[in-house]
C-alpha positions in Angstrom: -20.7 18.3 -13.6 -18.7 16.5 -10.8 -16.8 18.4 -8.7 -14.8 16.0 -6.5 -12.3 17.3 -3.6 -9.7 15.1 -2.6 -7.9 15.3 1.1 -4.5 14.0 2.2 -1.8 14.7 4.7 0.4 15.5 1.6 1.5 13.9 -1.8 5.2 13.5 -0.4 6.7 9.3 -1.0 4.4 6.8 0.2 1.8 4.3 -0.6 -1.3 6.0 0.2 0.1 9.3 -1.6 0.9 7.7 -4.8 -2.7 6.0 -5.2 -4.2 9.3 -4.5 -2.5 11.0 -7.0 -3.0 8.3 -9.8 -7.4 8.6 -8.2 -6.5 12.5 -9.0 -4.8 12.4 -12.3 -7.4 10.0 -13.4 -10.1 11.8 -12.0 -9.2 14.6 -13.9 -9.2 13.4 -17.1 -12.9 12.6 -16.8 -15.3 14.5 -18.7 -17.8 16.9 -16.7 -15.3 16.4 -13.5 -13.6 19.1 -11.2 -10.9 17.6 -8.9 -9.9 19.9 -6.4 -7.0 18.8 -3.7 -6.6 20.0 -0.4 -3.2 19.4 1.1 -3.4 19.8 5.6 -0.7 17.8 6.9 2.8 19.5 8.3 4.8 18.8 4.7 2.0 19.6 2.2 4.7 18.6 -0.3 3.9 17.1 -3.7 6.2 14.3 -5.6 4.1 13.3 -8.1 3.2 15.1 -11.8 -0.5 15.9 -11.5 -2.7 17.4 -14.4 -2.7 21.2 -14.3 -6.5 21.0 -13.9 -6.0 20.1 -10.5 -6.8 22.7 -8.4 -4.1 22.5 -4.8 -5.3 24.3 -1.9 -2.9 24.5 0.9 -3.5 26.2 4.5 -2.0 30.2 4.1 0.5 28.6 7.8 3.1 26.8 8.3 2.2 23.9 10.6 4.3 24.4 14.0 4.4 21.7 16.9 5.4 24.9 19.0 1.6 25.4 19.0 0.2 21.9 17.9 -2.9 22.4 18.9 -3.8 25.5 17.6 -2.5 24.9 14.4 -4.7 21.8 14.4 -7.6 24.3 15.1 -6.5 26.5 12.5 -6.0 23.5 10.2 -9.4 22.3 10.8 -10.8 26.0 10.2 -9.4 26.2 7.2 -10.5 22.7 5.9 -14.1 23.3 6.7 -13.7 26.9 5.3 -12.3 25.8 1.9 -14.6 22.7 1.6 -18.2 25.4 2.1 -15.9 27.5 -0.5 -15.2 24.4 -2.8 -18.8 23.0 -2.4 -18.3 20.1 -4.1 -20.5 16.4 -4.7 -18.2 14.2 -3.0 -15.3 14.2 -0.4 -12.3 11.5 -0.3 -10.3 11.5 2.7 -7.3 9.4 3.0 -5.3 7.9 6.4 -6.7 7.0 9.8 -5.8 10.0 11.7 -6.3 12.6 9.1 -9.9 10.7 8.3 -10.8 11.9 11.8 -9.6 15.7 11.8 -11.5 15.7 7.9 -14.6 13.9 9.7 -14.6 16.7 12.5 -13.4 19.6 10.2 -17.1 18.9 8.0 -19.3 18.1 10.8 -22.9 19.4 10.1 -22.1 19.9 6.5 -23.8 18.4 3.9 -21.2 17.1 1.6 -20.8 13.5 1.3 -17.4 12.2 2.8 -16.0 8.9 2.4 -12.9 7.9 4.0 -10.1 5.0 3.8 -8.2 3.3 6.4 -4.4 2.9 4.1 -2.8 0.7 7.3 -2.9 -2.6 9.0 -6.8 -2.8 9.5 -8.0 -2.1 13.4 -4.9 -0.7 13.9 -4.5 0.7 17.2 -4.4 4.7 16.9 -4.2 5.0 20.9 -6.9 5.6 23.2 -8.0 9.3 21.9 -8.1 8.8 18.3 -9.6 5.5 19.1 -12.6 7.0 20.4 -12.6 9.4 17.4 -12.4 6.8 15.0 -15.2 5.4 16.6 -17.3 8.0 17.5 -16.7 10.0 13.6 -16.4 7.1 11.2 -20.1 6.1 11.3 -20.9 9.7 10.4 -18.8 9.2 7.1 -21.2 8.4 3.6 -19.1 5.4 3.0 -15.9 3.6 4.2 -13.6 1.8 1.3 -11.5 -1.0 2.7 -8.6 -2.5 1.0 -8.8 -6.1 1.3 -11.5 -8.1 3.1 -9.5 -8.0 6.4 -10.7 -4.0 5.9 -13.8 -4.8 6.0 -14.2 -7.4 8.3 -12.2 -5.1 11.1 -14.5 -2.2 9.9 -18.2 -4.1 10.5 -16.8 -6.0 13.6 -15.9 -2.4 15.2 -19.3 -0.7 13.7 -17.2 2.3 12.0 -19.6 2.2 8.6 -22.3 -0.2 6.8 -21.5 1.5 3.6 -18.3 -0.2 2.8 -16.6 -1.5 -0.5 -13.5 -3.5 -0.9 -10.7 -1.4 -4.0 -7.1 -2.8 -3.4 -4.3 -0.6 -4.7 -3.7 0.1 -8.6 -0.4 -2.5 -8.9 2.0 -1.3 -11.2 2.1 -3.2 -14.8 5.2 -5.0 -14.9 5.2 -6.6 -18.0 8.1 -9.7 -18.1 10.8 -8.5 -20.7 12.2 -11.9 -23.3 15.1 -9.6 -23.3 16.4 -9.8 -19.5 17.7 -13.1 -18.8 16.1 -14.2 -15.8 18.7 -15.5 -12.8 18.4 -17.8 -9.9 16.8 -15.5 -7.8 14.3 -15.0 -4.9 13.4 -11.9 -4.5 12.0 -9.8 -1.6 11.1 -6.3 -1.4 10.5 -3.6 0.9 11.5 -1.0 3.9 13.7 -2.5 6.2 11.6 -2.4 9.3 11.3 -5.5 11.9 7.4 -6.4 10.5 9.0 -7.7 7.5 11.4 -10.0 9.2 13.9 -9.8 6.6 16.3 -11.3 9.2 14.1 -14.8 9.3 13.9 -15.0 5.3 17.8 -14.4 5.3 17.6 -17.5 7.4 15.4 -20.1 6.1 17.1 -19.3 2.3 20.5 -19.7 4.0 19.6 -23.2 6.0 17.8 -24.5 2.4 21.5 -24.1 0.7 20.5 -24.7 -2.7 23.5 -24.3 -5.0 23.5 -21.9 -7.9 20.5 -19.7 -5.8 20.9 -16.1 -4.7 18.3 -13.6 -2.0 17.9 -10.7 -3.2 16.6 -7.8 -1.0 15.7 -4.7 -2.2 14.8 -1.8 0.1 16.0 0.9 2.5 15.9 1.7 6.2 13.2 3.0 7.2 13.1 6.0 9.1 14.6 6.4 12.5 15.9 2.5 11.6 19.1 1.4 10.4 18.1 -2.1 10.0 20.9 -2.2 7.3 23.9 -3.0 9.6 22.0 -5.8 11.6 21.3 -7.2 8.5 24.6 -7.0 6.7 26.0 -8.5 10.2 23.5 -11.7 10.0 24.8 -12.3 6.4 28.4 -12.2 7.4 27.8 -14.6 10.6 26.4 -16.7 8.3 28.9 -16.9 5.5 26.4 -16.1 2.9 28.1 -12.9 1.4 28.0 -15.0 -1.8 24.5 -15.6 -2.2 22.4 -13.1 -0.4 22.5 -9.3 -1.4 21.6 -6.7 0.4 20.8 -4.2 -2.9 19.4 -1.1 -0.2 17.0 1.6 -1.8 16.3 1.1 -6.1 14.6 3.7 -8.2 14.4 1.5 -10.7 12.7 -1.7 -9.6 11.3 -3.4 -12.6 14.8 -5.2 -13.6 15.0 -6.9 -10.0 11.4 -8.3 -10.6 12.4 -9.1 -14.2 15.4 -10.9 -13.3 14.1 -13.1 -10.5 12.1 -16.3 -10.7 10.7 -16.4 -7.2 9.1 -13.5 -4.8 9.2 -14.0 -1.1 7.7 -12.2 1.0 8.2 -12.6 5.5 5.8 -9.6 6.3 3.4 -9.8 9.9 1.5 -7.2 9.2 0.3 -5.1 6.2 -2.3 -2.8 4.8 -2.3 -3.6 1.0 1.2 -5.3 0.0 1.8 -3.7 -3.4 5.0 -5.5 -3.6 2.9 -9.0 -4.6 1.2 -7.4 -6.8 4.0 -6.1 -8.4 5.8 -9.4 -8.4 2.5 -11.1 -9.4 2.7 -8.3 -12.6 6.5 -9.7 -13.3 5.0 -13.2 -13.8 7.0 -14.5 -10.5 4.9 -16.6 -7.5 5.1 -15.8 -4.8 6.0 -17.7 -1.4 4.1 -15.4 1.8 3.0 -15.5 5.6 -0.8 -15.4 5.3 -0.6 -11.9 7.4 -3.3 -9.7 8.2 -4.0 -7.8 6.2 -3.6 -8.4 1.6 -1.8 -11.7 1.0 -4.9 -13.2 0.8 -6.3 -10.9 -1.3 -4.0 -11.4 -4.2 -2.3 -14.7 -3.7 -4.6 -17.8 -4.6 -3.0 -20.9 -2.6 -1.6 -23.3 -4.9 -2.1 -21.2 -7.9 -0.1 -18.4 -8.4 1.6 -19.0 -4.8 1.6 -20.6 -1.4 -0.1 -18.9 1.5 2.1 -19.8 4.7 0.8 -19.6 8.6 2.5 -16.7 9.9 5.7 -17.6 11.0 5.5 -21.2 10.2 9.3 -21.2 8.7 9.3 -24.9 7.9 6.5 -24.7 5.5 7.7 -21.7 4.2 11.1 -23.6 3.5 9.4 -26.3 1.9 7.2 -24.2 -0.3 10.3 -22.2 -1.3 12.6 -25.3 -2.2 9.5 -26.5 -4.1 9.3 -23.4 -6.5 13.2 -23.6 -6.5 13.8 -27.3 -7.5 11.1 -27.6 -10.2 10.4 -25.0 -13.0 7.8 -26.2 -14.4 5.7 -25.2 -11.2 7.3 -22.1 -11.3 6.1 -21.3 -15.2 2.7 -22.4 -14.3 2.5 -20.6 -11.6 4.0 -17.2 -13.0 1.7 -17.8 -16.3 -1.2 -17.6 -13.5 -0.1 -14.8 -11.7 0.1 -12.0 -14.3 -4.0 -13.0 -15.5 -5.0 -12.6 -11.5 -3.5 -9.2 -11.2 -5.1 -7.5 -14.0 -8.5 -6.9 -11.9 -5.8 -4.0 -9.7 -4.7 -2.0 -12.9 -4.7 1.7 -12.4 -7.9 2.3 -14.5 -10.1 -0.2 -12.9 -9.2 0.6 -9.1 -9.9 4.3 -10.2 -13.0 3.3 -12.0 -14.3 1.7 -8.6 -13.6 4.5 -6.4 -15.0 7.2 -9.0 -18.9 5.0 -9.0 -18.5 4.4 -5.4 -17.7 7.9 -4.3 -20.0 9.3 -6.8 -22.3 6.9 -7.5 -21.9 6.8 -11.5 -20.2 4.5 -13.7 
């Protein structure tokens, strides 16, 4: 029997959240495996159906900033408490600072803990949690990057030597004969200033290829109301007509479905699940070669074109090239649905179950 306890801020909407409760649900399923969750951020809220064999565990307080730091205590009491209670084979802790709060709540214990990074790699957490980071993370039983950039920042800073590179589980978007495809090049994601939205708004409008449309998909982020300045660049530069500001979707898979081209202006990433998701549609994909994930799924010349960050004159030539000629574009869609398969949701689960408990 395998009993494996998961630990996360919280399952609310996000990235990290929604792999960890696919690594949960699949977990599950398994024969001979307990999965018990443990919930110790502020929220503790869960969006996502999980298997009723999951057992939630949830500090008995409400987390108040009012007293920040002993609720941190009394979080970390609690975690260490219910993990001795639990006594389980294997730990998974997910997200830079909570990976150092788990990594401190189970010091001295025996249990193995391994631990992902789910952001830019190296990113700065300032100078205390720096020092945590550094000082914890070798103490962890293993460290599982998401691209190679993971692992590269994670041996260059000496945070673990037991390391092993799982990307995200992409979701299957399987091109639909029945949705007539448009002239479109698509881009995804929050409207935050790392995706420079407002320099892919640009380049599309200065190429001026008749019968073309941008289409963005995505909301402000919080705190950001990217929106307006967005809707104001459009209108300065008469393009109301072909680039479309679309804001938040539930429903995504149409907007992949319906486009032929996937463009994508990040600067900095931890896993872009977007190109993945595009890559699923059958679209290539145009992209700065940012740190960290384009590289990771986007073979240059093959199922896409790897652009030096910021370079916008290649990344207007590569664009124009996938607009003008369709053939390319077939070839390189037929390509980029058979390199995506390795990030289905069973095999990325299947790499973190052996790695975090050593059977297949």
């Amino acid at each position: 029997m395998n009993k494996v306890c998961l630990v996360i801020h919280s399952l609310g909407i996000g990235g990290m959240e929604r792999v960890m409760s696919q690594l949960a649900d699949n977990f599950s399923s398994r024969e001979k495996t307990i999965v018990d969750l443990i919930l110790i951020g502020r929220k503790r809220e869960i969006a996502y159906s999980l298997s009723s064999s999951i057992k939630i565990h949830r500090p008995p307080f409400q987390f108040d900033d009012n007293w920040r730091t002993i609720d941190t205590l009394r979080t970390i009491w609690f975690l260490r408490q219910k993990v001795k209670e639990i006594a389980p084979d294997t730990v998974l802790s997910f997200g830079e600072y909570w990976n150092n709060l788990v990594l401190l709540s189970l010091l001295g214990l025996s249990y193995p803990l391994f631990i992902s990074d789910r952001s830019e790699p190296g990113k700065d957490l300032g100078k205390f949690q720096n020092f945590l980071r550094n000082s914890l993370y070798p103490k962890a039983a293993g460290y599982i990057a998401q691209t190679t950039h993971a692992k590269k920042a994670c041996i260059s800073n000496g945070w673990n030597s037991n390391i092993k590179v799982i990307g995200n589980p992409i979701m299957d978007i399987q091109p639909k004969s029945k949705v007539e495809k448009d002239n479109i090049v698509l881009s995804v994601g929050r409207l935050i200033k790392t995706k420079h939205f407002d320099q892919l708004i640009k380049m599309f409008v200065k190429l001026d290829i008749p019968g073309w449309k941008l289409v963005i998909v995505g909301g402000d982020a919080k705190k950001l109301s990217l929106s307006e300045d967005l809707k104001n660049l459009v209108n300065e530069l008469g393009a109301e007509s072909s680039v479309f500001l679309e804001g938040e979707q539930k429903e995504i898979d149409v907007y992949y479905q319906k486009s032929k081209i996937f463009a994508f202006t990040s600067s900095s990433e931890g896993f872009p699940n977007v190109i993945g998701e595009a890559l699923s549609a059958g679209l290539p994909v145009v992209s700065y070669d940012c740190v960290a994930g384009p590289s990771d799924l986007i073979e240059d010349g093959e199922n896409g074109y790897l652009v030096p960050l910021f370079d916008q004159e290649t990344f207007k030539q590569k664009l124009k090239l996938l607009m003008e000629y369709e053939e390319l574009r077939n070839i390189m869609g037929l390509k980029s649905a058979k390199y995506i398969k390795v990030y289905s949701k069973k095999n990325v689960a299947d790499q973190f179950y052996k790695f975090i408990t050593g059977c297949a």
